[in-house]
N, C-alpha and C positions, 0 to 999 in steps of 0.2 A: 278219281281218275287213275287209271293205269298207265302204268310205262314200260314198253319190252325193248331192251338192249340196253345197258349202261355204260356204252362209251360214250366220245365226247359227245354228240348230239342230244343220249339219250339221258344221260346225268344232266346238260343245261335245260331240257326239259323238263323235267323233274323239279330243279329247280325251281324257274319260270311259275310251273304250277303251284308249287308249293307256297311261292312267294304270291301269287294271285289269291292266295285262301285256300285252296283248294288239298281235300287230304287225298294221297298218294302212296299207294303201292308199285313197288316196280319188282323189276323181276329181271335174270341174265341168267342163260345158261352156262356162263364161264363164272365159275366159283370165285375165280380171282375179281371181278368184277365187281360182283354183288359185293363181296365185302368192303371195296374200295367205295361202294354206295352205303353200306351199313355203318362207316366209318362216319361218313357226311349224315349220319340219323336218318336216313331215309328209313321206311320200313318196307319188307322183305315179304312175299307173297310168289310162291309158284303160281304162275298163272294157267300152265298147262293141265291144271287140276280141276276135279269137279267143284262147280261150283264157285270156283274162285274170283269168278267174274260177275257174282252177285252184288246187285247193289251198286254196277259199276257205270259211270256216264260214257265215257270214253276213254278209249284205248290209243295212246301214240307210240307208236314203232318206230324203232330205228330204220335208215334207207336200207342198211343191207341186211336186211330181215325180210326174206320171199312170205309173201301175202296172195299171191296165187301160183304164179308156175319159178320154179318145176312145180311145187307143191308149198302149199299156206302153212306156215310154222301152224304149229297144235296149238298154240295160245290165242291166233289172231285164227287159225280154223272155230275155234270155241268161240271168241266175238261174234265173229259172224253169224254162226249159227245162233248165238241169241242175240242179233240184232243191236248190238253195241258197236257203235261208229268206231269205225279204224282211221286214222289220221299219224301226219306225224307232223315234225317240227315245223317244218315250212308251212304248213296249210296254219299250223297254231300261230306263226308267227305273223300272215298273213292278216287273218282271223282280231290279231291283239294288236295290229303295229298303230293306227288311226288314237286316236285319242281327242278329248276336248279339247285340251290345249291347241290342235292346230286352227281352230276355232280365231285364232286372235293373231295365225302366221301370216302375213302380209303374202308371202311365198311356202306353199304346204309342202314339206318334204316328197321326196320322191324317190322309188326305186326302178335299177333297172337289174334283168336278171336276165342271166348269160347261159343257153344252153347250145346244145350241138354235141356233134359224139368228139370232136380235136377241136383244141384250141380255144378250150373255154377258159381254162384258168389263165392264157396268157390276155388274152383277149378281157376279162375282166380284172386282171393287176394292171394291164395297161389305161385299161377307161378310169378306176381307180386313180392309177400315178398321175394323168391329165388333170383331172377332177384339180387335184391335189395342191398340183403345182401351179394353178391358173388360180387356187386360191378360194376353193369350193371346199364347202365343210364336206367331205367325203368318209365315208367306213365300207371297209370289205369283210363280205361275210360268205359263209354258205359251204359249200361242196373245198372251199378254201378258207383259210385265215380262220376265224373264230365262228362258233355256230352261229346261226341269227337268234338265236334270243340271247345271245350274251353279248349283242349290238346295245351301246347307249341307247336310249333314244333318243331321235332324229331332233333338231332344233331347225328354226329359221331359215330354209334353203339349202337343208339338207340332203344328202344324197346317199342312197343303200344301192351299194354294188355286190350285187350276190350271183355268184356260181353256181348253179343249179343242174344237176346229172339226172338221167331218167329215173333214179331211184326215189330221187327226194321228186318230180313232178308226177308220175304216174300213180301215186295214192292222194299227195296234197288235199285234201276240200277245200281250199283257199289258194286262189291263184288269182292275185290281181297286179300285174305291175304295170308300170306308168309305162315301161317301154322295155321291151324282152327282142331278145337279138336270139337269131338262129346261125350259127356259125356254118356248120355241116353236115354233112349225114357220111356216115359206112354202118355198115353191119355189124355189131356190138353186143356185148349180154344177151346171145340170140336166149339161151337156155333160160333166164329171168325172165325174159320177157313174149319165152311161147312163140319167137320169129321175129323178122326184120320187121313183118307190120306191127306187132306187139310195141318194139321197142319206137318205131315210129313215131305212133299212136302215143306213147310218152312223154315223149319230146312238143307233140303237136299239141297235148293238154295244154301247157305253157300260153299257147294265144290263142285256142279255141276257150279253152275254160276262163284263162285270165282276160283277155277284152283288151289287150296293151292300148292305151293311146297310139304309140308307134311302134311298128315290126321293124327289124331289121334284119330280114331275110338275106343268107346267103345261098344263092341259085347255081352253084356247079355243078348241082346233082339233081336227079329228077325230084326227087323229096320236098327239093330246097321252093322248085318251081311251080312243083304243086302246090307246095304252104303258101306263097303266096301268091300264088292266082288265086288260093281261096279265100283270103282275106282280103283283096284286093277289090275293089268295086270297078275297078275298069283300070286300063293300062298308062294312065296317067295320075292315080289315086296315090298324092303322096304321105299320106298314113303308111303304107309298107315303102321301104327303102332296100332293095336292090343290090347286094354288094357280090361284088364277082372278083377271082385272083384269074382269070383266064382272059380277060377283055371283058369292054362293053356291053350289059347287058341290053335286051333286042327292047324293052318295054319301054315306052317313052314319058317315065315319070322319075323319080327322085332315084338315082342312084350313086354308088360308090362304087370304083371298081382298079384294080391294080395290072396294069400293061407295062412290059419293058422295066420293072421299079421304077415306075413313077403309080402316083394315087393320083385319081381324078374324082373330082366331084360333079355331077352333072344333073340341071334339072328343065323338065322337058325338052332334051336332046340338046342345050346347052353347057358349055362347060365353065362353073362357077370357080373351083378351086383346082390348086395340083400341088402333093408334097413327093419332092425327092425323096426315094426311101431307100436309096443305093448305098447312102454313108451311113445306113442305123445297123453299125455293128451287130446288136444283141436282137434285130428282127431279119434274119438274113430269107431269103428263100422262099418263094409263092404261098406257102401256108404262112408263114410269118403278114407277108403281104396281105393274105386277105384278113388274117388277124387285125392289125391295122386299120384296113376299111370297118371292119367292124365296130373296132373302138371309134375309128374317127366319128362315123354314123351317129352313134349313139350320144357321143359329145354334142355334134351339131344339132340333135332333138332338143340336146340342153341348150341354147344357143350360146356356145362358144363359138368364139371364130377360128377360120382353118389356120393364121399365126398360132394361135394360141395352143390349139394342138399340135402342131408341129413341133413348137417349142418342148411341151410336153414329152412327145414320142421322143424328140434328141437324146433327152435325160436319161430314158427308159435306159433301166440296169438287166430286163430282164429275169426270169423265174429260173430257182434253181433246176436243175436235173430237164430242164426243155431247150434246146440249144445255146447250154449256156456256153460263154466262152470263157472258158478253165484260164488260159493260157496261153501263150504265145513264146517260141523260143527256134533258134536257129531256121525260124522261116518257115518253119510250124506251128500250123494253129491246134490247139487242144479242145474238143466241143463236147461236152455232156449232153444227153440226149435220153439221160435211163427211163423219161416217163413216154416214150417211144414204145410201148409194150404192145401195140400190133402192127400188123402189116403196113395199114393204111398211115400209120404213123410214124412209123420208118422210111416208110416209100418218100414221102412229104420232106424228112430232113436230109435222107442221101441225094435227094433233088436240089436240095440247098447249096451244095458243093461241087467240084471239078475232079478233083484228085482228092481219095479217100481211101484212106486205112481205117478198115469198118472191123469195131469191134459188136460181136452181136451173137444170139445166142440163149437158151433159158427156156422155158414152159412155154414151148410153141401151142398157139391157139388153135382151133380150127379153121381149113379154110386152104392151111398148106403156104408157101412163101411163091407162087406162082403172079401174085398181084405186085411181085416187086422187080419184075422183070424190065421194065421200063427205066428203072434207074441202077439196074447192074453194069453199063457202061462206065459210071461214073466212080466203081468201086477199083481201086488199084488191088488192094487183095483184101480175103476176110482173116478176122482170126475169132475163132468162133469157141466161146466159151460155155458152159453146164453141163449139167450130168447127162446129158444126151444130145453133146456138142457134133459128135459124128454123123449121127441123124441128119441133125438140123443141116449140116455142112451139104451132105446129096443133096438138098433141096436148092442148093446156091445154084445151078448147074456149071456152065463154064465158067465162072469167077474161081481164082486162084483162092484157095483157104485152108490154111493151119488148124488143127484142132491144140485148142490152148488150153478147154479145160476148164481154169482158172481164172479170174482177173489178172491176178499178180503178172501170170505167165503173158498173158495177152496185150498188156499194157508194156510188157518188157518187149516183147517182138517186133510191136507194132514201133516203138520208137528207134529200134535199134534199123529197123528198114526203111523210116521217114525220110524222104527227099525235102528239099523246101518248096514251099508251095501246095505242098500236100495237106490235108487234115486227118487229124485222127479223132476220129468219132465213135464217141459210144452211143448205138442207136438199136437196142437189141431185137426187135421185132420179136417179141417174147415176153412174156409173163417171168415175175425176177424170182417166182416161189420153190424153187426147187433149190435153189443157193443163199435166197436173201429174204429176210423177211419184207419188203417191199419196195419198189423200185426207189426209193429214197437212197435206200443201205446199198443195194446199187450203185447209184449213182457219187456216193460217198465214197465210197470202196475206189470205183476208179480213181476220181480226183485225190485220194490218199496216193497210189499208187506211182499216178505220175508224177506229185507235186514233190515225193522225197528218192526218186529218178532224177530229176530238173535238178535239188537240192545237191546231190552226189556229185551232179554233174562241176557244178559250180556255179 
């Protein structure tokens, strides 16, 4: 077997393989790489070379390794042309997870996997922490946490919670999970994916290829309502479940859905449950919200009860760098936000708030910031940071904005102008690569920035 990419995916691959019997070449175009695999005794083969793929059963690639558009790396262009299966981690983990032993499980493990372009990692730490705390053997894996094959294996009424991005589903050969949730759809990796229908078409492999027992479709976008009227057998088939942050949806079978901060659970046009979600600090704001439905949904496939999740959600501490809350101080709240890297993803969290010192800013996408016009009321001023901070700034149109530049600077402005009541939010509708190696460092950056401001302060 071969292996192209030697980060963390593609080294527990490697692994995995190794450890199954199987002998293993792999390969990384970053030198520094390969030797950190040369190190662990792997052996070393250019794959981009003639020939080098003789002899070989299959190929597993890393997610962020292009296998068709823009264009097919040279090593998986040679697979293919000699007819050697392309696959990667997730299709192998798929492929290996079953075993004899479940043969004698009273209850067979079971996974559910988390895709949609926002809110899949909150949305799968959340079903996770549920799981958890109600007392469920639970492990998170995938696009977050640890890769799936460096998942124990599953025991007695186990549960695999996996985050899955159109990278790791649209190659996959193995997609089967007990129950696969669709959070949302915008426009994403159009260039990977050759267009919106490309990237789609990715996301939608997930439960045409995998067969879920249960969908949990969410319907605020046309995408959402197409995937599941196609998997649906009529409008009361509750195999797909239904979850909406905008109201009730119109189908009269099993749904989830978040009005006013409250969660409703409804089935055929009955209402079974409802959680207050106005007091969950670290899920604030209608995308938070349908996160929630999300999670809740997927919990209730497992049958937990709606107490049980709710208790669950109380606990939630929330995911670094996605609305987290830094801090609080003179009447000010503090909110990290740096995995906010597009439009649609900033738009979501400056909706979450009233009064806003928006910090924001970085490798603006395509598309332009014209989709964020909806919630520029809610901004009191910008202070607009990176190397092409003034750019980005024209595109605020009438919102007041500071060219900062810097974090440092940004983070010093914006508190020095805080009112109480206000929040200061780092939500940059940007790509963090022109400043930061990636939005993590970001989002670290800020929270250093203010936490020894606060410190000074006393």
């Amino acid at each position: 077997m071969a292996v192209l990419g030697l980060g963390r995916s593609g080294l527990s691959a490697a692994r995995a393989l190794r450890a199954g019997g199987a002998q293993v070449l792999a390969w990384d175009d970053n030198p520094e790489s390969r030797a950190r695999a040369e190190a662990e005794g792997l052996v070393l083969a250019d794959l981009t070379r003639e020939g080098a793929l003789d002899g070989i059963a299959g190929l597993i690639t890393s997610p962020g390794i292009p296998h068709l558009y823009p264009a097919p790396h040279p090593a998986i262009a040679r697979a293919q042309a000699a007819g050697v299966p392309v696959d990667n981690d997730i299709g192998l983990f798929f492929r290996s997870l079953a075993t004899p032993a479940w043969d004698g499980f009273d209850s067979a493990p079971r996974v559910i996997a988390v895709t949609g372009s926002n809110g899949k990692s909150t949305t799968s730490a959340l079903i996770h922490h549920i799981l958890t705390e109600a007392g469920h053997p639970a492990q998170l894996a995938g696009n977050i946490g640890r890769g799936v094959l460096d998942l124990d294996p599953p025991g007695e009424g186990g549960v695999l919670v996996l985050e899955l991005s159109s990278y790791q589903t649209e190659l996959a050969r193995a997609l089967t999970p007990d129950i696969a949730v669709f959070t949302n759809f915008s426009a994403d990796h159009l260039d990977r994916h050759g267009g919106p229908g490309g990237y789609f078409a990715a996301k939608r492999r997930l439960f045409a290829e995998g067969g879920p027992d249960r969908a949990v479709i969410g319907v605020d976008e046309p995408e959402g309502r197409f995937l599941a009227g196609q998997l649906a057998e009529g409008p009361g088939d509750d195999r797909v479940i239904r979850i909406s942050s905008g109201g009730k949806p119109a189908a009269q079978g099993w749904a989830v859905f978040a009005r006013r901060g409250f969660l409703a659970e409804t089935r055929k046009g009955r209402q079974v449950a409802a959680i207050d979600l106005r007091a969950l600090a670290n899920l604030p704001g209608a995308h938070n919200h349908q996160n929630a439905c999300a999670a809740y949904a997927a919990c209730r496939c497992l049958g937990l009860s709606p107490r049980a999740i709710e208790a669950g959600m109380g606990s939630f501490a929330g995911l670094p760098h996605r609305s987290q809350l830094v801090a609080e101080a003179d009447g000010v709240r503090f909110v990290n936000d740096s995995k906010a890297t597009n439009v649609d993803s900033a738009l979501k969290a400056l909706m979450a708030f009233e009064r806003i010192r928006w910090i924001c800013g970085g490798l603006e996408k395509e598309g332009g910031l014209a989709a964020l016009a909806p919630a520029l009321p809610h901004v009191v001023k910008a202070y607009v940071i990176g190397r092409e901070a003034a750019r980005f700034a024209m595109g605020l149109g009438a919102v007041e904005a500071e060219i900062c530049t810097t974090m440092a600077r940004a983070v010093e402005r914006a508190m020095a102008e805080a009112q109480p009541g206000e929040v200061i939010l780092l939500a940059p509708a940007a790509a963090s690569f022109d400043q930061y190696d990636n939005f993590e460092k970001r989002g670290e950056d800020f929270m250093a920035e203010l936490r020894a401001r606060l410190a000074a302060r006393g």
